[in-house]
C-alpha positions as CSV (number, residue, x, y, z in Angstrom):
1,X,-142.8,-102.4,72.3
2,X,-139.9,-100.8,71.2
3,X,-138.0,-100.4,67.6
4,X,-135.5,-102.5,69.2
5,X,-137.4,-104.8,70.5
6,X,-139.5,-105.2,67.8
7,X,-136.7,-106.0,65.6
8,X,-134.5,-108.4,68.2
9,X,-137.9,-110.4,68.4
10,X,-137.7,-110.6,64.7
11,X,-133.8,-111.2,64.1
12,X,-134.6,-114.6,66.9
13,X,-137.2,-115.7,65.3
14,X,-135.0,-115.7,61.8
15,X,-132.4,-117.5,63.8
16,X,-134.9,-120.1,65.6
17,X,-135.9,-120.5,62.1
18,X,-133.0,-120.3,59.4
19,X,-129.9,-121.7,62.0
20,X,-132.0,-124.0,64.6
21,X,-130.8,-121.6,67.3
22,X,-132.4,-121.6,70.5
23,X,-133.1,-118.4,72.4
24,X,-130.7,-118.7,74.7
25,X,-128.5,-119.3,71.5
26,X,-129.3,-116.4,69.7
27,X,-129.1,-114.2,72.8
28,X,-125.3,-115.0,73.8
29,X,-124.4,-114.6,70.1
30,X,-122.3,-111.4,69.4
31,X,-123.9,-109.2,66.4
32,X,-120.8,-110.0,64.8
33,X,-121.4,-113.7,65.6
34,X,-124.6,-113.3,64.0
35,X,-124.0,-111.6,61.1
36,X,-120.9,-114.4,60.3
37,X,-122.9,-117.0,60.4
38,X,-126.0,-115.4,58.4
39,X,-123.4,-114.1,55.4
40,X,-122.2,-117.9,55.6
41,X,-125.7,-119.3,55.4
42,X,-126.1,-117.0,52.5
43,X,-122.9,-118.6,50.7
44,X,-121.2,-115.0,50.9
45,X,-118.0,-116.7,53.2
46,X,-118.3,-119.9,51.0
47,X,-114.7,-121.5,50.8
48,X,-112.9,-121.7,48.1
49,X,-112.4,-125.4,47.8
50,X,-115.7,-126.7,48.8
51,X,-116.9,-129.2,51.2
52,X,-115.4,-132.6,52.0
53,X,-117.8,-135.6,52.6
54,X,-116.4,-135.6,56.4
55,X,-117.4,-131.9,56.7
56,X,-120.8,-132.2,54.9
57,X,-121.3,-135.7,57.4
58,X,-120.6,-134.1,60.6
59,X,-122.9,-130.9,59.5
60,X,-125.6,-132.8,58.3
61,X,-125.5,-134.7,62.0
62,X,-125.4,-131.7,63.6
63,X,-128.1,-129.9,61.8
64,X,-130.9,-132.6,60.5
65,X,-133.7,-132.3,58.5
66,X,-136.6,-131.1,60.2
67,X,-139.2,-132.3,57.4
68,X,-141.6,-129.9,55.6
69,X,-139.2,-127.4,53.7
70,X,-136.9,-128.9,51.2
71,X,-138.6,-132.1,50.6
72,X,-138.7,-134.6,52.9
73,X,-141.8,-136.9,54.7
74,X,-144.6,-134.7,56.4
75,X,-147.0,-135.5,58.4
76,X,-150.7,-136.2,57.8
């Protein structure tokens, strides 16, 4: 496997994992794209004035809680 390959396989699985993305997702994302929405995840794009309650409602409907990290019910 290539170096590129290696590390593409990595970057999807980071955005499988940290942004819900699908492959197909993470594949028609831009780098650009991709990096946004990482630095955003990481707070560095945070606006200035904060969420409102519609914005943090229609994000947490579009992005629900999987379980298991961050508290939650698990299984078993």
């Amino acid at each position: 496997m290539t170096r590129f390959a290696m590390r593409a396989a990595r970057l999807a699985g980071v955005a499988g994992w940290l942004l819900g993305w699908r492959p197909d997702e993470f594949w028609r994302a831009t780098p650009a794209e991709l990096a946004a929405v990482l630095r955003a995840a990481r707070g560095e794009d945070a606006p200035d004035a904060g969420l409102d309650a519609r914005e943090l409602t229609r994000l947490m409907a579009a992005m629900p809680d999987r379980g298991g990290r961050g508290g939650g019910k698990r299984d078993g």
